[in-house]
Structure formats: structure tokens, C-alpha cells
C-alpha positions as CSV (number, residue, x, y, z in Angstrom):
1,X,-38.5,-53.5,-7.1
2,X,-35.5,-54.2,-4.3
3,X,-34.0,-51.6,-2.0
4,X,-30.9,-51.6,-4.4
5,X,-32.9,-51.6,-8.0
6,X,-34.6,-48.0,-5.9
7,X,-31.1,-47.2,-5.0
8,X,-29.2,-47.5,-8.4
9,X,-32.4,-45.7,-9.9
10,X,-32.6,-43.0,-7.5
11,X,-28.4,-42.5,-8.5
12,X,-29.1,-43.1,-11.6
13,X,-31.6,-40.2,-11.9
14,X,-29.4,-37.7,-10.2
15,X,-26.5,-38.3,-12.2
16,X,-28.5,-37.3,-15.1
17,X,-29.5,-34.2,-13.2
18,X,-26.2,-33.6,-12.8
19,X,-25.2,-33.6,-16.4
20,X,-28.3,-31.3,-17.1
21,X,-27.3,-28.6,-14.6
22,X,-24.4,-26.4,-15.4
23,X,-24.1,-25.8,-12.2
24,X,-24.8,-29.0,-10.7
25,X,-25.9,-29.2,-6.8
26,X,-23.6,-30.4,-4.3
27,X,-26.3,-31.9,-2.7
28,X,-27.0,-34.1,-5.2
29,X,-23.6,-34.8,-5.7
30,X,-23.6,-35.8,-2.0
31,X,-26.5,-38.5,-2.3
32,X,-24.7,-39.9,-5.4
33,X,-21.6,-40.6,-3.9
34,X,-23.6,-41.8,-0.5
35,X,-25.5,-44.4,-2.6
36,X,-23.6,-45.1,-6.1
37,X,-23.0,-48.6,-6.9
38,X,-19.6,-49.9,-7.8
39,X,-21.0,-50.4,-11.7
40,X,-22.2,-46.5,-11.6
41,X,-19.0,-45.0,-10.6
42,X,-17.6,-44.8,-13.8
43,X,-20.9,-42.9,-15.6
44,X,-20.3,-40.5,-12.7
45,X,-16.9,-40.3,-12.7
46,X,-17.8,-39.0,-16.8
47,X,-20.3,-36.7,-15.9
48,X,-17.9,-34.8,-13.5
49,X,-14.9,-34.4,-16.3
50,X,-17.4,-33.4,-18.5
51,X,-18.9,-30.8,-16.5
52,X,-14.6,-29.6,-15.6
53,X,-13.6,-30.2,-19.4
54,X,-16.8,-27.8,-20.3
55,X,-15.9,-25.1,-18.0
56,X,-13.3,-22.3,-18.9
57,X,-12.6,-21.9,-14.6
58,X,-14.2,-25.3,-13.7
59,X,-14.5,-24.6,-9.6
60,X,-11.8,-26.4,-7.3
61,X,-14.4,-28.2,-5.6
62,X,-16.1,-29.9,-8.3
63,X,-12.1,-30.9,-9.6
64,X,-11.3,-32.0,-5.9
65,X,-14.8,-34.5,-6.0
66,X,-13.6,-35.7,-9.4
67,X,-10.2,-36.6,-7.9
68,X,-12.3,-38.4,-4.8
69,X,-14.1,-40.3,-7.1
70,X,-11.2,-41.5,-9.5
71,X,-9.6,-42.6,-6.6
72,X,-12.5,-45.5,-5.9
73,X,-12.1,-46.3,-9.8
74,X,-10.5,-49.7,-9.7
75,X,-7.1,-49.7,-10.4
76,X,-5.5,-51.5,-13.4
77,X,-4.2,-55.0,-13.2
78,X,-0.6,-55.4,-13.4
């Protein structure tokens, strides 16, 4: 295994924890978004609006780190 197969599994892993939680921890959210790989992004990026589209007051933060993280989506080709 490489550093980066250890890296994407290891983001990998706490993006499922995130799903899992309903109240996900922002320190895991914080070693995601340290170590996420370009092809993860978009998983994550999922994760997050599901965990805002679930919640009846989804917090401000957790909307704020979804907005962070659409922002390094790739924009669309024009």
C-alpha cells in the first residue's frame, strides 16, 4: 500500500463516519478536507448536503463547510 492508497482509505473511511453520525464531528470533517483527494470531493461534497437536506435547522457551520467545499468542485466547461 502507498502513502496515498492510506490516504484516500483513511478519507474514505471518515466520510463514511460522517454519513453514519447525525451529528458528524468537525474533527473528522477537518482531516477529510486536510487529506481528500480531487476524485473524493464530490462523495463528500454529497455527504454534507445530505446531512443539511436531512436536518429541519441544519447548523450554519456545517452549510458554511458545504459552501467551502463546492467551491473546490471543478467548475463547468464553457
Amino acid at each position: 500500500m502507498t502513502r496515498d492508497e492510506a490516504q484516500a482509505a483513511l478519507v474514505r473511511m471518515l466520510i463514511e463516519k460522517v454519513r453514519e453520525d447525525k451529528y458528524p464531528s468537525f474533527t473528522q470533517m477537518e482531516l477529510i478536507e486536510e487529506s481528500i483527494t480531487p476524485e473524493l470531493i464530490e462523495d463528500y461534497f454529497e455527504v454534507l448536503a445530505e446531512k443539511v437536506m436531512g436536518d429541519e435547522y441544519p447548523s450554519i457551520q456545517l452549510m458554511r463547510r458545504m459552501q467551502r467545499v463546492a467551491h473546490s468542485l471543478p467548475s463547468q466547461a464553457q
